[in-house]
TIMAR-900561 format. One line per 10 residues: number of its first residue (from 1); their letters; for each residue x negated, y, z negated of N, C-alpha, C, O, CB. Coordinates in Angstrom, 3 decimals, decimal comma. Each point is the difference from the previous one (the first is absolute). Glycine has a CB too. Layout:
<sites>
NUM = A = X:Y:Z:X:Y:Z:X:Y:Z:X:Y:Z:X:Y:Z; ...
</sites>
This chain:
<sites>
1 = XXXXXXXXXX = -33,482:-33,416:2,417:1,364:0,035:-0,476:0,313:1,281:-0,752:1,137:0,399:-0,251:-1,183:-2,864:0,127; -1,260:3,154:-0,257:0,566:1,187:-1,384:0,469:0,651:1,321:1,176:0,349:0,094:-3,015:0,136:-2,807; 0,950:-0,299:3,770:0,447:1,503:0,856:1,817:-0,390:0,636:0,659:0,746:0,724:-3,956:-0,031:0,477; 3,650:-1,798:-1,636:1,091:-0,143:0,720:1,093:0,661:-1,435:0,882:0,730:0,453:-1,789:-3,199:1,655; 0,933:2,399:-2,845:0,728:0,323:-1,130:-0,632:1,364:0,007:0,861:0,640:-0,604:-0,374:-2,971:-0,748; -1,331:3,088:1,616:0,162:1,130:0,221:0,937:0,942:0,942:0,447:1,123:-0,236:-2,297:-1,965:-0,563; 1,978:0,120:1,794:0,614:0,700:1,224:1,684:0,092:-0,173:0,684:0,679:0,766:-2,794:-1,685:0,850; 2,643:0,264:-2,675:1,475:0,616:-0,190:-0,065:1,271:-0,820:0,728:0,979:0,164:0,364:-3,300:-0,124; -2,032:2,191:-0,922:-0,070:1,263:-0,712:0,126:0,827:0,445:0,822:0,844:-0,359:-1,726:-1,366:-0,604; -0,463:0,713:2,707:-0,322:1,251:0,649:1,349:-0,015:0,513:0,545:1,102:0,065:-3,185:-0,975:0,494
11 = XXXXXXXXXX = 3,449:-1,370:-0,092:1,265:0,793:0,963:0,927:0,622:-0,991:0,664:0,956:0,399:-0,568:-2,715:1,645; 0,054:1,342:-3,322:0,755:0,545:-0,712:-0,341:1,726:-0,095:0,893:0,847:0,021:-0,625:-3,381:-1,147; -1,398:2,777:1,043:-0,819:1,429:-0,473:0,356:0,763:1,360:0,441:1,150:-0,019:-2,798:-2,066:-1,684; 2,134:0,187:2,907:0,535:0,714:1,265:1,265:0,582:0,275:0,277:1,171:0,260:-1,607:-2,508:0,379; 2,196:0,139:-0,756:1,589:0,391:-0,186:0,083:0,693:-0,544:0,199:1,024:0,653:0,624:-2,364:-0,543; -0,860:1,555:-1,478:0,290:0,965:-1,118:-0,529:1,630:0,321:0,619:1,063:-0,037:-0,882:-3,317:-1,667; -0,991:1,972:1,993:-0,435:1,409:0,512:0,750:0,808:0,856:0,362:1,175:-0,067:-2,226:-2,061:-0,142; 2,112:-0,562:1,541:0,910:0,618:1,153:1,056:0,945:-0,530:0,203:1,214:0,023:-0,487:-3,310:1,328; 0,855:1,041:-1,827:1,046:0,336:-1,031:0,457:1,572:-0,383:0,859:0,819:0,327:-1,837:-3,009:-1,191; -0,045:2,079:0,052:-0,580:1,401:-1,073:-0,010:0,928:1,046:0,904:0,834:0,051:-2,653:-1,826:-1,966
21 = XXXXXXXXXX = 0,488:0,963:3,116:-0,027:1,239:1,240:1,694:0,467:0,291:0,495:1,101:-0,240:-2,993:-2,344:1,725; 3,288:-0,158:-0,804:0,945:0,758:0,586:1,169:0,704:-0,820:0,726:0,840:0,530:-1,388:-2,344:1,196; 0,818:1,050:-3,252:0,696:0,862:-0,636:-0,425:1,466:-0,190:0,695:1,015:0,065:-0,092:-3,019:-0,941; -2,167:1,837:0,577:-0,390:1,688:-0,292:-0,160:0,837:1,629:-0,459:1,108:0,277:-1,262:-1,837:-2,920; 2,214:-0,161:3,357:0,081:0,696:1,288:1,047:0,454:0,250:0,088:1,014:0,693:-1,416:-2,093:0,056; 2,603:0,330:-1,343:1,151:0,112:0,622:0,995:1,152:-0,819:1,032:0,536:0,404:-1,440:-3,158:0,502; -0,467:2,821:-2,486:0,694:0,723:-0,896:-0,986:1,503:0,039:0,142:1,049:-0,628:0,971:-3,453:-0,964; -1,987:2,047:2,457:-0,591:1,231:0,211:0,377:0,946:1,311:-0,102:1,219:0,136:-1,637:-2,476:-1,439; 2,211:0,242:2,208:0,656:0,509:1,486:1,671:0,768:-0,689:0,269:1,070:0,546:-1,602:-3,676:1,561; 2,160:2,228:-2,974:1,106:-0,110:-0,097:0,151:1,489:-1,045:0,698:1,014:0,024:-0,454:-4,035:0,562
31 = XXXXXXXXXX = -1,227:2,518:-1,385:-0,182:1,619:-0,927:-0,095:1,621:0,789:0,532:1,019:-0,440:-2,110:-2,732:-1,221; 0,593:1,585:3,166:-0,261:0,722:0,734:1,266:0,332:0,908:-0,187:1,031:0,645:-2,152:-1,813:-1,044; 3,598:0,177:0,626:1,168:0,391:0,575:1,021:0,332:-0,919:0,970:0,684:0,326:-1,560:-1,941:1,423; 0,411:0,800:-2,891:1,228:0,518:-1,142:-0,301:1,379:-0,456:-0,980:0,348:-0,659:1,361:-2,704:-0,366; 0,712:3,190:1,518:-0,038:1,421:0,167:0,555:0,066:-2,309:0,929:-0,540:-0,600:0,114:1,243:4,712; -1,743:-0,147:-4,416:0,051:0,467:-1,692:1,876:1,119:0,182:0,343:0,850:0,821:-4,357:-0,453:-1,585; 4,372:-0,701:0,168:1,273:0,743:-0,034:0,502:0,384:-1,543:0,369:-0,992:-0,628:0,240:-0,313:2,917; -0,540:2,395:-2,914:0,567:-0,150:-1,164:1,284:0,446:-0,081:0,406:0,933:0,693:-2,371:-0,860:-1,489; 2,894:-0,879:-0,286:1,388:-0,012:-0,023:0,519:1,444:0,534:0,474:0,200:1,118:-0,502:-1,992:-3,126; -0,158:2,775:0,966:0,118:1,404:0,404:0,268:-0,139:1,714:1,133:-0,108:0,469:-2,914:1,174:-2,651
41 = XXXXXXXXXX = 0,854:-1,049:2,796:-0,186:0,062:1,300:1,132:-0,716:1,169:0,936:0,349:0,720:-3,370:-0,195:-1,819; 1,905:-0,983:0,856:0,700:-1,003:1,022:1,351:0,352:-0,010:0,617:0,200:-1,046:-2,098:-2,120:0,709; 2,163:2,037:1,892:1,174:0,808:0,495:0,581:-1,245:0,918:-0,537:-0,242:1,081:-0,483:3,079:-1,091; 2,240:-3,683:-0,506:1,058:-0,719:0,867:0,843:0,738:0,569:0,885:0,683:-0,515:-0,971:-2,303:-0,678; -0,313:1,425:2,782:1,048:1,054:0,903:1,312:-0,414:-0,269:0,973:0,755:-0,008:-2,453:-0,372:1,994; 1,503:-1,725:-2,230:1,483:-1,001:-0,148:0,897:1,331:-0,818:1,026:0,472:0,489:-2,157:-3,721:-0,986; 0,680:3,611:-0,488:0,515:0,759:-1,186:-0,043:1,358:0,908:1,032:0,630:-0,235:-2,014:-2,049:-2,264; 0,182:2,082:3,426:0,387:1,223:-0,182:1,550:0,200:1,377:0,909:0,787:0,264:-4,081:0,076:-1,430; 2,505:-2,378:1,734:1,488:0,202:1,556:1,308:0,092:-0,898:0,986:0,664:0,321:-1,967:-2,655:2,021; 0,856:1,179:-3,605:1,493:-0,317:-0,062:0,626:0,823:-0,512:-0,591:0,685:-0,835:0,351:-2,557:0,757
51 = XXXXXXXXXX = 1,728:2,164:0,358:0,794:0,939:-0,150:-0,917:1,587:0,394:-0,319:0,863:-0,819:1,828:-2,673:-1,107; -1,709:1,814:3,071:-0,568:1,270:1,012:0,483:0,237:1,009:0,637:-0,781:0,706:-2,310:0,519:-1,250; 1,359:1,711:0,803:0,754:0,601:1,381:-2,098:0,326:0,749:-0,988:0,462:-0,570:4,651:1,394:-0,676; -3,488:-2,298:2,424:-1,376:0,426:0,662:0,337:0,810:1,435:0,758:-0,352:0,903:-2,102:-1,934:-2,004; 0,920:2,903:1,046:0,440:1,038:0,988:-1,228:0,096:1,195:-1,097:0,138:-0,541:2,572:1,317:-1,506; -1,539:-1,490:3,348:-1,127:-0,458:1,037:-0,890:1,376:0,134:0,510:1,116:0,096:1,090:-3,047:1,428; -2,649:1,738:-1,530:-1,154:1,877:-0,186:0,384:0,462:0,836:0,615:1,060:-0,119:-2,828:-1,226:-0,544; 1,974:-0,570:2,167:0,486:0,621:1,131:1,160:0,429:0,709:-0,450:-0,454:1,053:-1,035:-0,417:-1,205; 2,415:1,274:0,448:1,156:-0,004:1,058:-0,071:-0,707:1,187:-0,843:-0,154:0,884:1,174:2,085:-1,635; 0,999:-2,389:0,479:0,092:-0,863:1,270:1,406:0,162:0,778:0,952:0,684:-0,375:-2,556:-2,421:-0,818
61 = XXXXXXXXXX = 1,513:0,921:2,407:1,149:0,374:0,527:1,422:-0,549:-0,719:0,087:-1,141:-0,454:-1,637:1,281:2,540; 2,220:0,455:-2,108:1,498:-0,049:-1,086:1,180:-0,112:1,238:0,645:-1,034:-0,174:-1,506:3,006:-2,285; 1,065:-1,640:2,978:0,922:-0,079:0,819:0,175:0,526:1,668:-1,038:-0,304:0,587:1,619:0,262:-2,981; 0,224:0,605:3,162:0,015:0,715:1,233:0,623:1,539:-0,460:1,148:-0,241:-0,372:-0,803:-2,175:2,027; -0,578:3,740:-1,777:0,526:0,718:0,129:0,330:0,787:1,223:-0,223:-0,529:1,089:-0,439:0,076:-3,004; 1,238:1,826:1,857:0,576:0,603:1,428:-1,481:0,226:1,154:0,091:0,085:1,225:2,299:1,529:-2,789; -3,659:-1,558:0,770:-1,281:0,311:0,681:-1,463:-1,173:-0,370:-1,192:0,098:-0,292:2,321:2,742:0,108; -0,010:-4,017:0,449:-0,977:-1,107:0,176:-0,187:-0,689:-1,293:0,573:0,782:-0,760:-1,744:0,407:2,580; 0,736:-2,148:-2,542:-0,669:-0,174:-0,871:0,093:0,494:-1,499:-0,311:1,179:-0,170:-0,616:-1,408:2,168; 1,244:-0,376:-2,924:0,182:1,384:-1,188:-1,387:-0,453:-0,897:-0,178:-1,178:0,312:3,454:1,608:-0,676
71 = XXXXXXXXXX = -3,796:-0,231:-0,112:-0,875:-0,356:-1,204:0,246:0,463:-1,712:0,172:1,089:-0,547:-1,729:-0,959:2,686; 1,476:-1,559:-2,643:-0,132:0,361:-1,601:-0,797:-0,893:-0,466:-0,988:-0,401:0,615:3,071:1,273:-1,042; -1,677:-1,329:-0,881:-0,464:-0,876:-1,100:0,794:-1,280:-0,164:1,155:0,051:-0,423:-1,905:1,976:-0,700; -0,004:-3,515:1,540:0,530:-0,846:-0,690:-0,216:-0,453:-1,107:-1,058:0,250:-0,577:1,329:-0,461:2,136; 0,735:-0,596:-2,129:-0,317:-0,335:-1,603:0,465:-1,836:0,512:0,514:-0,562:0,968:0,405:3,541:-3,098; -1,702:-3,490:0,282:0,480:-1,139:-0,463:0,530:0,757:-1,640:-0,422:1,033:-0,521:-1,416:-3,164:2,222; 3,067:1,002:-2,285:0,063:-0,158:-1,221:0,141:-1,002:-0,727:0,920:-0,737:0,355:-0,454:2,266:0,094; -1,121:-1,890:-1,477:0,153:-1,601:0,041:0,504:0,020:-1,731:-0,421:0,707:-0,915:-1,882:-1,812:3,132; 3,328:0,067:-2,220:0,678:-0,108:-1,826:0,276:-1,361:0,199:0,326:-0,513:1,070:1,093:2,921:-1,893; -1,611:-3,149:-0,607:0,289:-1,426:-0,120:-0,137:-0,691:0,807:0,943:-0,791:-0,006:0,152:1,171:-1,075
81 = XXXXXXXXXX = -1,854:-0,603:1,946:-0,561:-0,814:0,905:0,894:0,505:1,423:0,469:-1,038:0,467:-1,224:-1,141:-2,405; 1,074:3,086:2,602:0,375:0,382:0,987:-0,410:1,267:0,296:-0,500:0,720:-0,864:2,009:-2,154:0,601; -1,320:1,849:1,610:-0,652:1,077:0,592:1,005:0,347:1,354:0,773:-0,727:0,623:-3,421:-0,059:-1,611; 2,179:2,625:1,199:0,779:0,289:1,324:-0,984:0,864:0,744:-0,837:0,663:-0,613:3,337:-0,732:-0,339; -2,448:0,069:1,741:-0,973:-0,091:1,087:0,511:1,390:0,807:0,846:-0,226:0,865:-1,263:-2,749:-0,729; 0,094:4,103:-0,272:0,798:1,222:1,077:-0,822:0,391:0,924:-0,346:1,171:-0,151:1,654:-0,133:-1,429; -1,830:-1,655:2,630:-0,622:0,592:1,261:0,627:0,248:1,138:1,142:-0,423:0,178:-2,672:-0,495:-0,908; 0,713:1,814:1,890:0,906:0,028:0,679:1,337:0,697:0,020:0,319:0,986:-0,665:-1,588:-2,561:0,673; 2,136:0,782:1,025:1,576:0,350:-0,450:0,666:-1,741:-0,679:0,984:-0,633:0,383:-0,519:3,066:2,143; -1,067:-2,633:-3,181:-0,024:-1,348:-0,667:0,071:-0,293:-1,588:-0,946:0,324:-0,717:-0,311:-0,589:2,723
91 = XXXXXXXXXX = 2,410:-0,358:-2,530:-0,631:-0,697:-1,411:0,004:-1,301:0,374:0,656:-0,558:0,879:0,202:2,032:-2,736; -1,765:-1,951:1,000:-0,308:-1,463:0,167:-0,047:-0,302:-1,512:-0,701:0,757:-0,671:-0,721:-0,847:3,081; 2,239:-1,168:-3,200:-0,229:-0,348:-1,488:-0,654:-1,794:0,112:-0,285:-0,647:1,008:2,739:2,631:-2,131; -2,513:-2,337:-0,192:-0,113:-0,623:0,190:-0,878:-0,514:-1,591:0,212:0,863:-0,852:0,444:-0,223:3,695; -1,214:-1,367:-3,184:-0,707:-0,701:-1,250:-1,455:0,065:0,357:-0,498:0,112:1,121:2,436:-1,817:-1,760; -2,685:1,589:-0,850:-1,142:0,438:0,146:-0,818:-0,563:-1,332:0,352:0,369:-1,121:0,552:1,704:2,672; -1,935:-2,922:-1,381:-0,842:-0,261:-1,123:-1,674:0,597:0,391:-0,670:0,389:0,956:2,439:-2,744:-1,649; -1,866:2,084:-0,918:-1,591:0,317:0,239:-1,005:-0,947:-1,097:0,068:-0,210:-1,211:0,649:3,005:1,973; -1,327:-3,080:-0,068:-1,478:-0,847:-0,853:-1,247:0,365:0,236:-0,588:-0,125:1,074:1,605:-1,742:-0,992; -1,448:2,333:-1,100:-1,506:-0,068:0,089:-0,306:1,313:1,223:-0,686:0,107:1,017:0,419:-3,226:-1,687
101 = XXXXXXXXXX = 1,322:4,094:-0,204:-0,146:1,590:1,101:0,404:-0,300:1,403:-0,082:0,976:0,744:-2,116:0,011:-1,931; 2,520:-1,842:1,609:0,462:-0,560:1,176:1,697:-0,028:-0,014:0,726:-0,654:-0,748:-3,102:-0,788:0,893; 2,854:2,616:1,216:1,414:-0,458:0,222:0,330:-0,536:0,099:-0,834:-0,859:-0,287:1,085:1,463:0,614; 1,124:-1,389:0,109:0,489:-0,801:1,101:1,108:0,500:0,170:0,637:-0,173:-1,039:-1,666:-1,715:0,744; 2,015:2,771:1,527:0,896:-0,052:0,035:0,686:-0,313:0,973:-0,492:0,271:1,095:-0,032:0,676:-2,432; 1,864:-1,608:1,312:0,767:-0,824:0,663:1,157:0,646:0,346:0,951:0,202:-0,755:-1,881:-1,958:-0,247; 0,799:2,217:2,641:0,690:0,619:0,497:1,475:-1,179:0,546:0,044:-1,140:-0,462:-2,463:3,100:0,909; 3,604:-1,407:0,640:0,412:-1,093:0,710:-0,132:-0,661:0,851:0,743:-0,962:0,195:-0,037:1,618:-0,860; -1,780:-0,311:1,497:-1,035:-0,911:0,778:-1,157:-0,126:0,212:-0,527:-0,590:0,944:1,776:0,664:-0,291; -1,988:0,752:-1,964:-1,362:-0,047:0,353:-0,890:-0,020:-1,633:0,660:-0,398:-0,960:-0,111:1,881:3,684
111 = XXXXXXXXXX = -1,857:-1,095:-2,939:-0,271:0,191:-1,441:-1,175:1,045:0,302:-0,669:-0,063:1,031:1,414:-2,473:-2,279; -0,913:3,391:0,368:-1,127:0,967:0,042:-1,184:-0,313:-1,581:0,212:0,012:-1,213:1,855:2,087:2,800; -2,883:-2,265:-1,018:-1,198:-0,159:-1,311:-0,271:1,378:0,333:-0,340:0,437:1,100:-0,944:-3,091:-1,372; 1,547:3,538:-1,227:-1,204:1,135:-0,513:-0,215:-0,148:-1,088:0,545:-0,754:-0,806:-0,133:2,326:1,944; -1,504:-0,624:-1,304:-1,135:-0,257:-1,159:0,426:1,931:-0,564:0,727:0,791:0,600:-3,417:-3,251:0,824; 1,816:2,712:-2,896:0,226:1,126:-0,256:-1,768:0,189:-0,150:-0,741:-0,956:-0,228:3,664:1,020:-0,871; -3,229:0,845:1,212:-1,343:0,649:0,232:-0,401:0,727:-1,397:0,193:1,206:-0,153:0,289:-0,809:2,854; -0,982:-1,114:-3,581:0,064:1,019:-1,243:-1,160:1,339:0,673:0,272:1,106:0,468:0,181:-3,406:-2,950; -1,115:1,957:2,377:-1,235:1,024:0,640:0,529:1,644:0,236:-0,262:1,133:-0,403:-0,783:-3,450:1,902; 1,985:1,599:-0,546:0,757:1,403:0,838:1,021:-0,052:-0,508:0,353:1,176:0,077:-1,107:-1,022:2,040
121 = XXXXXXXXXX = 1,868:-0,896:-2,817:1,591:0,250:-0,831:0,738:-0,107:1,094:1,110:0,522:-0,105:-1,451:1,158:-1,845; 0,011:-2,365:3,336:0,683:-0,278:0,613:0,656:-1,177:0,766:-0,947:-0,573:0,537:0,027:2,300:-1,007; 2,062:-2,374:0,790:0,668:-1,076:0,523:-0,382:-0,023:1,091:0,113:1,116:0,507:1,532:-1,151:-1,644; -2,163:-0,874:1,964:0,313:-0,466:1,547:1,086:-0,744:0,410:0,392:-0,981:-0,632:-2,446:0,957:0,720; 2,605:0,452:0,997:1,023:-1,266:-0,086:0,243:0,316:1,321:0,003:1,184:0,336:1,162:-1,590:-2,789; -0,962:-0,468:3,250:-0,210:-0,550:1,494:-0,597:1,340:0,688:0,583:0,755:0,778:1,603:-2,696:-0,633; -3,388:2,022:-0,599:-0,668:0,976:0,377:-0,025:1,487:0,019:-0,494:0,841:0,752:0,469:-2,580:-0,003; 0,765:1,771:-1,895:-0,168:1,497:-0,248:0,300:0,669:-1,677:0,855:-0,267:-0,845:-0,047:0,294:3,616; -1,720:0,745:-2,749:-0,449:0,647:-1,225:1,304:0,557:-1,076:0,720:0,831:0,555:-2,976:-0,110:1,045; 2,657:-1,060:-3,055:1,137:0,827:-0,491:-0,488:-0,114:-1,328:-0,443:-0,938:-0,663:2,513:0,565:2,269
131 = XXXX = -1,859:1,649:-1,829:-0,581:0,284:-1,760:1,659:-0,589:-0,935:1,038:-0,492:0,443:-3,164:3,578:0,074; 1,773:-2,800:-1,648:0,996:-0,050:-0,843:0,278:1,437:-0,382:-0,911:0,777:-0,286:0,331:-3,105:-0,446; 2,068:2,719:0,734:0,554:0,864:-0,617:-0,063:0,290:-1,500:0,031:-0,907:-0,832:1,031:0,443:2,667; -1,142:1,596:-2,113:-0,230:0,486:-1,631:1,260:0,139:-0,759:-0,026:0,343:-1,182:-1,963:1,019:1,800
</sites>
């Protein structure tokens, strides 16, 4: 009978251990992906899109001129939660949030997710590269 009143103990000592392993496992896995950031540092793109003019690195096609094709610079500008869109021979407006460095903007029939690139100081947005103006 004693060894039987032993054996809740051991399951108790088991569990608990279990226990014990998978927390120091799980706070040890979790420590190893949390990137250290100090206040100083850390850069919300949210804050640098708003109220900005971004202008595209590359040239693109802008319109038809007398010899085909013209090339320039498109831009976005975005204030109080709206934005205009100049590509092409095109504006496009429309509203625009952001979370968590993440766009969203809401065109009249469609939506474009871009992101801002701190790395490089630059916007993507339906695939193509635009710095911010100084």
């Amino acid at each position: 009978m004693r060894g039987f009143a032993i054996l809740p103990v051991i399951i108790f000592l088991v569990i608990v251990g279990g226990l014990g392993i998978s927390w120091y496992t799980l706070s040890v896995r979790q420590q190893t992906k949390t990137e250290v950031v100090s206040p100083g540092n850390q850069v919300d793109s949210c804050n640098i899109i708003s109220n900005s003019v971004f202008r595209s690195v590359d040239k693109h096609e802008v319109g038809l001129g007398p010899n085909g094709p013209a090339m320039g610079y498109w831009s976005i500008t975005f204030q109080s939660g709206n934005f205009q869109w100049h590509h092409s021979d095109v504006v496009e407006s429309g509203t625009y949030t952001c979370t968590e460095n993440i766009l969203q903007a809401k065109l009249y029939n469609r939506t474009v997710t871009a992101n801002y690139d701190i790395n490089r100081k630059a916007l993507i947005w339906d695939g193509v590269e635009y710095k911010r103006g100084e």
